[in-house]
C-alpha positions in Angstrom: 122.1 -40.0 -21.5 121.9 -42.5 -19.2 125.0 -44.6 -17.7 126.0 -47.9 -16.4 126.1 -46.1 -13.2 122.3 -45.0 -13.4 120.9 -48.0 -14.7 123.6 -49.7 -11.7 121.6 -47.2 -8.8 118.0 -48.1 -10.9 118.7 -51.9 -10.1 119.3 -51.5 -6.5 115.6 -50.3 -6.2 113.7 -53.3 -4.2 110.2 -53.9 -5.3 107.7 -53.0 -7.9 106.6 -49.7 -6.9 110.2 -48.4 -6.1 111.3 -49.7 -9.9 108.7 -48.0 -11.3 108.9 -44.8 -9.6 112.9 -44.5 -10.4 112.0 -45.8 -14.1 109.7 -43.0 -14.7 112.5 -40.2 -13.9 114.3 -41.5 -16.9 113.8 -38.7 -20.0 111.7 -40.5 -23.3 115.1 -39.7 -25.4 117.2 -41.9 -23.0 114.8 -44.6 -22.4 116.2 -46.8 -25.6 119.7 -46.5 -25.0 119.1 -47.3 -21.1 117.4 -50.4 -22.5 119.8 -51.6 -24.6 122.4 -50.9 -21.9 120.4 -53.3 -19.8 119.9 -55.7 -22.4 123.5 -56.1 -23.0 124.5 -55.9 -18.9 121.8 -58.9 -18.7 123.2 -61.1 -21.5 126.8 -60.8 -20.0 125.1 -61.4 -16.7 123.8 -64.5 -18.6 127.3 -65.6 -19.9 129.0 -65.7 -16.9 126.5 -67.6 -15.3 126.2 -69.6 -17.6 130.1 -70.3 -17.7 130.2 -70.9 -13.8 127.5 -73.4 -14.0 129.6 -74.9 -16.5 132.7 -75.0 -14.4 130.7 -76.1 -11.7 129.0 -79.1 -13.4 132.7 -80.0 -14.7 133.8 -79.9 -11.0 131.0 -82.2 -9.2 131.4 -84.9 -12.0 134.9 -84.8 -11.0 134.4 -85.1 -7.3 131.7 -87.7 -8.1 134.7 -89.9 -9.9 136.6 -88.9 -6.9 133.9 -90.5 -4.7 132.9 -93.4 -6.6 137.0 -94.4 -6.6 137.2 -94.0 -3.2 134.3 -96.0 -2.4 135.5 -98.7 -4.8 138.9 -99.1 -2.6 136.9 -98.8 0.9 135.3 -101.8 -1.0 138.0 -103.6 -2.0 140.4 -103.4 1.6 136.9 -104.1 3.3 137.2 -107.6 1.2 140.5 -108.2 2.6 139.6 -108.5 5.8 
């Protein structure tokens, strides 16, 4: 059966051929389950990601506010001059 850790040493292949070659030592019986693994590995991948992009979205709109504040009251003390 194949593991996280194979399909982990399978990803760290670089490039087509390499892929393929590693891919092909995987036995017919194990070649479902590994791709399930995967499949599930990649949509947790895809959460996370998904959840920092989130978190970083929420933070530049805040730093944007921040800036757009600051701005405002460089403005404003300009004007009373």
């Amino acid at each position: 059966m194949v593991t996280r850790d194979d399909l982990e040493q399978l990803v760290k292949n670089r490039g087509q051929e390499a892929v393929g070659a590693a891919v092909v030592k995987i036995p017919d019986e194990d070649v479902r389950p590994a791709l399930m693994l995967m499949v599930m590995i990649y949509q947790k991948s895809d959460e996370i990601n998904r959840e920092i992009f989130r978190r970083d979205q929420k933070r530049i709109a805040e730093l944007e506010d921040e800036l757009e504040k600051a701005r405002a009251e460089l403005h404003r003390l300009e004007q009373e001059k």
